[in-house]
C-alpha positions as CSV (number, residue, x, y, z in Angstrom):
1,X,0.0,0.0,0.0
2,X,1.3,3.3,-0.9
3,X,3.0,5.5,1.9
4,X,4.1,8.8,1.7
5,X,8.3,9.3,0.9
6,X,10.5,9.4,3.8
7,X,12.4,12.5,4.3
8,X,9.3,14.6,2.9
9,X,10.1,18.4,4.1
10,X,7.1,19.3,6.5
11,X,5.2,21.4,3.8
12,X,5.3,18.5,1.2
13,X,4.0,16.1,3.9
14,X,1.3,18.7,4.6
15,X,0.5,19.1,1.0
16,X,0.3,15.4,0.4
17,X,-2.0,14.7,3.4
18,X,-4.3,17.4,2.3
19,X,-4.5,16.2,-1.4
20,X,-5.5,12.9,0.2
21,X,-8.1,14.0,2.3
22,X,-9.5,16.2,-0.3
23,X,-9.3,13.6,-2.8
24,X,-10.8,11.5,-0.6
25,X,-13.5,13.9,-0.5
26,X,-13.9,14.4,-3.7
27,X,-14.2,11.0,-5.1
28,X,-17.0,10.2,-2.3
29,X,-19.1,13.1,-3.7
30,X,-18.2,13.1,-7.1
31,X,-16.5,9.3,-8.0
32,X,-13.4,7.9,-8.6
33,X,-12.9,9.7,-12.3
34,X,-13.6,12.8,-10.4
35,X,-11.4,15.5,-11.8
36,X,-7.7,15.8,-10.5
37,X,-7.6,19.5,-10.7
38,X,-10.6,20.0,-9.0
39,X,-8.5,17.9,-5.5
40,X,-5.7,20.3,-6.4
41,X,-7.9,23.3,-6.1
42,X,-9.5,21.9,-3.5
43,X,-6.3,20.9,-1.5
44,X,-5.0,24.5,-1.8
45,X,-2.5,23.2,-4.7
46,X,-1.7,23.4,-8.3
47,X,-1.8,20.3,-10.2
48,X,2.0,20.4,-10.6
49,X,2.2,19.6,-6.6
50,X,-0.4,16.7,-7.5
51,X,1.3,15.4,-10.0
52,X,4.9,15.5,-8.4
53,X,2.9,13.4,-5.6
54,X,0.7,11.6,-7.5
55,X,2.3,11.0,-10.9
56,X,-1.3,9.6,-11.8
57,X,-4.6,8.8,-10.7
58,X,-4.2,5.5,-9.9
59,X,-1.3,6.3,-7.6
60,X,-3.9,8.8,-6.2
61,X,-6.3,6.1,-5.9
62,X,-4.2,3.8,-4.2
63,X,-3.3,6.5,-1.6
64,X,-6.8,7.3,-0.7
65,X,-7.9,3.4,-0.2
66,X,-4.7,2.5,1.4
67,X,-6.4,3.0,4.8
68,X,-9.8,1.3,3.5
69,X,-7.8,-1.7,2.6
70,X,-5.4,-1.7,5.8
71,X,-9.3,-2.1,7.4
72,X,-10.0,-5.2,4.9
73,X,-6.4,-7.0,6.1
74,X,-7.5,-6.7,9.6
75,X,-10.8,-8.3,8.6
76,X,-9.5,-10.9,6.8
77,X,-6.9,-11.8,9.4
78,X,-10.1,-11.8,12.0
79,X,-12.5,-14.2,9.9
80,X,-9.0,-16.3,9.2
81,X,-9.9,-18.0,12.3
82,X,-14.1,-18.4,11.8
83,X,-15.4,-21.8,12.2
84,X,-16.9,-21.6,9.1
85,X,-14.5,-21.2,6.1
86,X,-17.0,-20.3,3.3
87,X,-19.1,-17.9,5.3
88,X,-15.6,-15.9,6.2
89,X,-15.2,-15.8,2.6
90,X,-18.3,-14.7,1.9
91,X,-18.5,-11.7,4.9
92,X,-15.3,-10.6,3.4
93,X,-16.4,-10.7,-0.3
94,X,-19.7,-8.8,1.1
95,X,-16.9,-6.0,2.9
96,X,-14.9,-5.2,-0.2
97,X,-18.2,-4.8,-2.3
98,X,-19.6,-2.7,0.5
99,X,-15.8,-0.9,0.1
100,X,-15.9,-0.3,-3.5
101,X,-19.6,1.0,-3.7
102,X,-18.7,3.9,-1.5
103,X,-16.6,5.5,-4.4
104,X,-18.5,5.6,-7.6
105,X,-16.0,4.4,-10.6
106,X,-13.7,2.6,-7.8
107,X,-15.0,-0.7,-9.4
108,X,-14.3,0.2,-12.9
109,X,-10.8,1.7,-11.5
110,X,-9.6,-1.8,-9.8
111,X,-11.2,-4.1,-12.7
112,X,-8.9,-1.9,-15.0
113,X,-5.7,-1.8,-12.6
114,X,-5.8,-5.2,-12.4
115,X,-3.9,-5.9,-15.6
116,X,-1.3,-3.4,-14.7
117,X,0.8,-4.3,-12.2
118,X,2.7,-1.5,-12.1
119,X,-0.2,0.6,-11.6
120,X,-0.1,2.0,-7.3
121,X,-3.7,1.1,-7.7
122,X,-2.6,-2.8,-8.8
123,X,0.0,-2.7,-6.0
124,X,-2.3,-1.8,-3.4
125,X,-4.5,-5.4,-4.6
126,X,-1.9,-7.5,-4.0
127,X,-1.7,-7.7,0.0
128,X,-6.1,-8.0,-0.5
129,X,-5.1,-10.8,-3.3
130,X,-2.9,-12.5,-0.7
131,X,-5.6,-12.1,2.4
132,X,-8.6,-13.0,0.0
133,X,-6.8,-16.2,-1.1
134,X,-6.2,-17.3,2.0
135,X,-9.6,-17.1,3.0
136,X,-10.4,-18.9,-0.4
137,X,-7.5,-21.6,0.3
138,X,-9.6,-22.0,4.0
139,X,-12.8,-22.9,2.3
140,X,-11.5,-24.9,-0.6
141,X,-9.6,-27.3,2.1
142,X,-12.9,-27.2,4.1
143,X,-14.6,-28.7,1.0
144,X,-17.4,-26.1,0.6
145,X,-15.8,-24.3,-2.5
146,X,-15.0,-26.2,-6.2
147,X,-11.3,-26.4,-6.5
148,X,-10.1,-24.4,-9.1
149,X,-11.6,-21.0,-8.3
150,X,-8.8,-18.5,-7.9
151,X,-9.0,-15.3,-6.0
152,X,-7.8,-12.9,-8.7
153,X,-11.7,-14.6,-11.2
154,X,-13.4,-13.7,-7.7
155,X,-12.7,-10.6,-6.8
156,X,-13.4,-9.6,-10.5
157,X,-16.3,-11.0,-10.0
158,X,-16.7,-9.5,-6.8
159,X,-15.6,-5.8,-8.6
160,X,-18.5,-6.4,-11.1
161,X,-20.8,-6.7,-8.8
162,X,-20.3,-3.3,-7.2
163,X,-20.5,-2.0,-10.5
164,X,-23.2,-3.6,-11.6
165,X,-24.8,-2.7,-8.1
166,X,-23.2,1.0,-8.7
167,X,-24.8,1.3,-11.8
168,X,-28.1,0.1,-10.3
169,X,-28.6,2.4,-7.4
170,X,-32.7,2.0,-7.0
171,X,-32.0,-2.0,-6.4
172,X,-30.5,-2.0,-2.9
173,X,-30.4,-5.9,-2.7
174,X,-28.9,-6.5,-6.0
175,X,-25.5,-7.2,-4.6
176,X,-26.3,-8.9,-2.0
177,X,-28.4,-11.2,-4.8
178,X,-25.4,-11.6,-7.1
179,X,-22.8,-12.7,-4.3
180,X,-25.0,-15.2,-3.4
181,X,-26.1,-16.5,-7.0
182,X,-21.9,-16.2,-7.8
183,X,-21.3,-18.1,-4.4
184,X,-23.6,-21.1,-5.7
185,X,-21.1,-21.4,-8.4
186,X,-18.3,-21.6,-6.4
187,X,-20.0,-24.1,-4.0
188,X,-18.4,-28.2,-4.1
């Protein structure tokens, strides 16, 4: 997950903090292809001191999950230890779908990093690759999920369905409705 530079002076560290939080911000109200002058503006800034940040959005992106996924590792590591391996997966499946619908385009943004991996955005999946597949690893040794199902098809999946839900905003259940019609796929 992507952390500020040591040795930062004191007004760069400022300035980077407030381009977070404002981007932040401004993706929540206006989604994740929000425009990147309009955090600079916002942040007090000139899109040169975004850019020599933030050489792009993803790397923007990353830095404004980075504490949304630290919260996902924790909950992974917690349901690591559930009795029940498939409904771990599941509750963790339902968090990163909850996660990604509170920043409209943050779907379409992973879906697309996922084929870079040198994208900050890409980088910032791998540590939720490593906790989701160990979740997955739990259930498939349990015997309640098909071998074969990797965790990079399901979270794609699971990124489609907070798009799909995303894009569907007056069907409240729909996501809930396609995690469990996905997760009767996945089921031995």
């Amino acid at each position: 997950m992507p952390n500020p530079p040591a040795g930062l002076r004191a007004d760069a560290r400022r300035n980077r903090d407030r381009l977070v939080t404002e981007a932040r911000s401004t993706f929540a109200e206006k989604g994740a292809d929000a425009s990147l002058e309009d955090v600079a503006k916002r942040a007090g800034v000139g899109i040169g001191t975004l850019y020599r940040h933030f050489p792009n959005r993803h790397a923007l992106l990353g830095a404004v999950f980075a504490d949304a996924v630290s919260d996902l590792l924790t909950r992974s590591h917690e349901l690591l230890h559930d009795p029940h391996p498939c409904t771990a997966l599941v509750t963790w499946l339902r968090a990163v779908i909850t996660h990604a619908s509170e920043y409209r385009g943050l779907s379409r943004a992973l879906m697309s990093a996922s084929h870079d991996d040198a994208s900050a955005l890409a980088r910032c999946s791998g540590p939720m690759r490593e906790a989701g597949n160990a979740l997955l690893l739990r259930a498939q040794e349990a015997g309640t999920v098909r071998p074969g199902v990797s965790i990079g098809d399901l979270l794609q999946l699971t990124n489609a369905i907070a798009l799909a839900a995303e894009e569907t905003p007056d069907d409240p259940e729909l996501a809930d409705r396609m995690l469990a019609l996905t997760l009767r796929g996945l089921k031995a």
